[in-house]
C-alpha positions as CSV (number, residue, x, y, z in Angstrom):
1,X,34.5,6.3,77.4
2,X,30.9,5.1,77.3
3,X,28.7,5.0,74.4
4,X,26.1,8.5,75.7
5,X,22.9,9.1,74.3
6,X,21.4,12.8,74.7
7,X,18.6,14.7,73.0
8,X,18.0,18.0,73.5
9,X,18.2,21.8,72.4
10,X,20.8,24.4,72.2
11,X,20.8,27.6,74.1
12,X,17.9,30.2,73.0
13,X,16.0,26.8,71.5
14,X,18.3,26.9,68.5
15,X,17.3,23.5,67.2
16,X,16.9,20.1,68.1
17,X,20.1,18.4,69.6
18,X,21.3,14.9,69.1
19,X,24.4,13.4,70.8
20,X,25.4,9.9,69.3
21,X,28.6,7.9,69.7
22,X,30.1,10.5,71.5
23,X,29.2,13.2,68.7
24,X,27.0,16.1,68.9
25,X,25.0,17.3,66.0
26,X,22.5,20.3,65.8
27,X,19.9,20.7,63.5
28,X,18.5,24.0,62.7
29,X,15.6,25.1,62.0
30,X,16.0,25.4,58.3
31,X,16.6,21.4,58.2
32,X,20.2,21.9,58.0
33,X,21.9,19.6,60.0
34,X,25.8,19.7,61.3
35,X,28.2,18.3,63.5
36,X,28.8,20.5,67.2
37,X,32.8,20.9,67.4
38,X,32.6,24.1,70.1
39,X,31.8,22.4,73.4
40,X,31.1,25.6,75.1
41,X,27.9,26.2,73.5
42,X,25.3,26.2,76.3
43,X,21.7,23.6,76.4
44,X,18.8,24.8,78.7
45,X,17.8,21.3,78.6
46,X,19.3,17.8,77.9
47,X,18.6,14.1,78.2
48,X,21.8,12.3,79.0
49,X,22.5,8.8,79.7
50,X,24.9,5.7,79.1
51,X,23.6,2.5,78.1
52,X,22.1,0.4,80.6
53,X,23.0,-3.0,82.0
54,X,18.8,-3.6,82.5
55,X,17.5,-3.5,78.8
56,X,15.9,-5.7,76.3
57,X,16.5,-6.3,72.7
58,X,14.3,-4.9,69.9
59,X,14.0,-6.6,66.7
60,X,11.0,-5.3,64.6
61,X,10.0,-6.3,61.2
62,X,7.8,-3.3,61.1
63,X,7.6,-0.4,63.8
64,X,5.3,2.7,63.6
65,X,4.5,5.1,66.9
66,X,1.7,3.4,67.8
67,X,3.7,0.1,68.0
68,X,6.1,1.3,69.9
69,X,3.5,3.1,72.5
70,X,2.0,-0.8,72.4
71,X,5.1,-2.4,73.2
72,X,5.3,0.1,76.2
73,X,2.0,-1.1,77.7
74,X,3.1,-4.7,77.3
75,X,6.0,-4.2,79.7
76,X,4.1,-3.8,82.6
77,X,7.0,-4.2,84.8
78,X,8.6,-1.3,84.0
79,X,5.5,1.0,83.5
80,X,7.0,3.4,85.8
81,X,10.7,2.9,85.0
82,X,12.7,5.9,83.0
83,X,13.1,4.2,80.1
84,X,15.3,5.2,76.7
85,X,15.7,3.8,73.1
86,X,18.1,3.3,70.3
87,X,17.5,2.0,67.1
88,X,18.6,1.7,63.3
89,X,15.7,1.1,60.7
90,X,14.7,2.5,57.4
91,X,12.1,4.8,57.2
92,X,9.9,4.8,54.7
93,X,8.2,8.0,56.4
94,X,9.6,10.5,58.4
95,X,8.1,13.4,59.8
96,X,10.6,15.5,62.2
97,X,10.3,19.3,63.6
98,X,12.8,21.6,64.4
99,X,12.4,24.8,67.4
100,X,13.5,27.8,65.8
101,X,15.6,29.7,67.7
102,X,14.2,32.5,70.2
103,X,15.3,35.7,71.6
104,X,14.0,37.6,74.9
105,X,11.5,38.0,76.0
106,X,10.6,34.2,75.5
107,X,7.4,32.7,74.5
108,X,5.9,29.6,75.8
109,X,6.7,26.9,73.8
110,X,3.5,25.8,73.3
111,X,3.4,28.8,71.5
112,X,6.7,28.4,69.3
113,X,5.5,25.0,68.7
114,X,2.8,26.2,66.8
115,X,5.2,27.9,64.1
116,X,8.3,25.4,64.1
117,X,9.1,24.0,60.9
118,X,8.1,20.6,60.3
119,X,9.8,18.7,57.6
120,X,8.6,15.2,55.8
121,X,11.1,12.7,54.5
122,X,10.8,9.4,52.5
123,X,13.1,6.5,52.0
124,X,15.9,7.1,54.8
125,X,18.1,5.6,57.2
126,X,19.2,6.2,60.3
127,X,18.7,6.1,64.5
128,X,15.9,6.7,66.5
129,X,17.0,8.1,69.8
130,X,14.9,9.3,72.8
131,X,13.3,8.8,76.2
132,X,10.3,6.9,77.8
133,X,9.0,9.3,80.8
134,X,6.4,7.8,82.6
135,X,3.5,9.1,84.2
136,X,4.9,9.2,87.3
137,X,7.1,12.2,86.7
138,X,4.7,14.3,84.8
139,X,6.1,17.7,84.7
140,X,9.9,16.2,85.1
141,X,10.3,14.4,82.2
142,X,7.8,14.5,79.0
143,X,5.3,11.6,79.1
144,X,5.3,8.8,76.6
145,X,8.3,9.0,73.8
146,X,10.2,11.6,72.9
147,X,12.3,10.9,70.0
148,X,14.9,12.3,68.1
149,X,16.1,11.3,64.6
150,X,20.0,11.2,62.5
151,X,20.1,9.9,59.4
152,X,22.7,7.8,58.5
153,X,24.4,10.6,56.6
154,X,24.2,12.9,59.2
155,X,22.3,15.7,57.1
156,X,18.9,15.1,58.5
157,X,17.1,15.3,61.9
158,X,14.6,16.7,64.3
159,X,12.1,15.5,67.2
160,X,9.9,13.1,65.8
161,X,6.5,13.4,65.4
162,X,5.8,10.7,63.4
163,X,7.3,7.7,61.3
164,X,7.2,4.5,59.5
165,X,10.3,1.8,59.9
166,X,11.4,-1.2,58.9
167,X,14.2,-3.6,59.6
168,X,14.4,-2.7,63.2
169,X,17.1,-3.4,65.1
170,X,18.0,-1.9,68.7
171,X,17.4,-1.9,72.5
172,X,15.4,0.1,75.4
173,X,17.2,1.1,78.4
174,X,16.0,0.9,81.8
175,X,17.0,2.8,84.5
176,X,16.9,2.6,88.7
177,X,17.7,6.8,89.1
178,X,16.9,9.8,87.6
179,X,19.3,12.8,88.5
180,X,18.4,16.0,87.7
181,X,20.7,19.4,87.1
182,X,19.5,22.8,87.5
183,X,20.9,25.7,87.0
184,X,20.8,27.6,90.5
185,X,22.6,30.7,89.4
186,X,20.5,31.9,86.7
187,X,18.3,34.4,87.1
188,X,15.5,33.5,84.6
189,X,15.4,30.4,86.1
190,X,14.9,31.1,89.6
191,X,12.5,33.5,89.1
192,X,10.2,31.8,86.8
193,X,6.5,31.0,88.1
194,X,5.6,27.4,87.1
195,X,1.8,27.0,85.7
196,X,1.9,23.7,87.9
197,X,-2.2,23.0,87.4
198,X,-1.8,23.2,82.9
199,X,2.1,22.1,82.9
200,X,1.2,18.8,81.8
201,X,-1.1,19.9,79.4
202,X,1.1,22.2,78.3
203,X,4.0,19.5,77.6
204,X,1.6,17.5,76.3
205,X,0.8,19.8,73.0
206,X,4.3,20.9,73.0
207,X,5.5,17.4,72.7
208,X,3.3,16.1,70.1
């Protein structure tokens, strides 16, 4: 089997999902983090892929998130290339949230976002896992970075909001196709009304 990469949620928003050597863990929004053993549980929304044979190498002394935005815009060539990452480093700051989970009718989640748990960590190890969208799919895929974090323990994680690392060692990804899954039979789904002219905006705040 190939080495897969996800980040994600699981159904209802429960959490922040991250899949790593074949192994799924969830954590919730108390900070509690565990390993996924029941592969029926249902995600409304996933990033999946394999490593890639296109990718570089990336061995930083020091990398913060407005280093890694900078190397971004040095790589020109793939400005508008899905792009992913996965790296080991210590962390000398961490700063993860989690979603709490949701229950009908839902709220925007620009709105949950504003009362998610956010959780600050010093002095840890672990991966850095996530996805490059570029501007190009604005409303498909989040623009800029979205990261997720596992320690090295597996007792912490989250969606990254901010961090501090050192002894980096990993790689970007890049990738020629971007397939998307939707789910055609639910309901909820195919009778939502996009706010296409603030989705952006919207993804934006959520994101961040």
């Amino acid at each position: 089997m190939s080495t897969i990469y996800q980040h994600g949620t699981m159904d209802e928003l429960d959490g922040e999902v991250t899949i790593i050597e074949n192994s799924v863990y969830q954590t919730k929004a108390s900070g509690v983090t565990k390993k996924i053993t029941d592969l029926s549980l249902k995600t409304p929304f996933a990033s999946i892929h394999p490593q890639s044979e296109l990718h570089y190498l990336l061995q930083e002394k020091f990398l913060t998130f407005d280093s890694l935005n900078n190397i971004s815009k040095q790589h020109q060539s793939w400005v508008n290339l899905p792009a992913s990452i996965q790296i080991n480093a210590s962390f000398s700051k961490l700063k993860v949230r989690v979603a709490p989970k949701q229950m009908k009718p839902y709220p925007p989640f620009v709105a949950v976002t504003l009362k998610q748990p956010v959780f600050n960590y010093e002095n840890v190890s672990g991966t850095l896992i996530g996805d490059f969208g570029p501007d190009l799919y604005s409303g498909i895929m989040a623009s800029g970075w979205h990261l997720h974090f596992l320690s090295d323990d597996r007792k912490i994680g989250g969606h990254v909001l901010d961090f501090n690392a050192s002894d980096v060692f990993g790689r970007i990804d890049l990738f020629n196709e971007l397939n998307i899954a939707l789910p055609t039979h639910n309901s909820d789904f195919n009778n939502h009304e996009a706010d296409i002219l603030n989705i952006r905006e919207a993804i934006d705040a959520a994101e961040r």
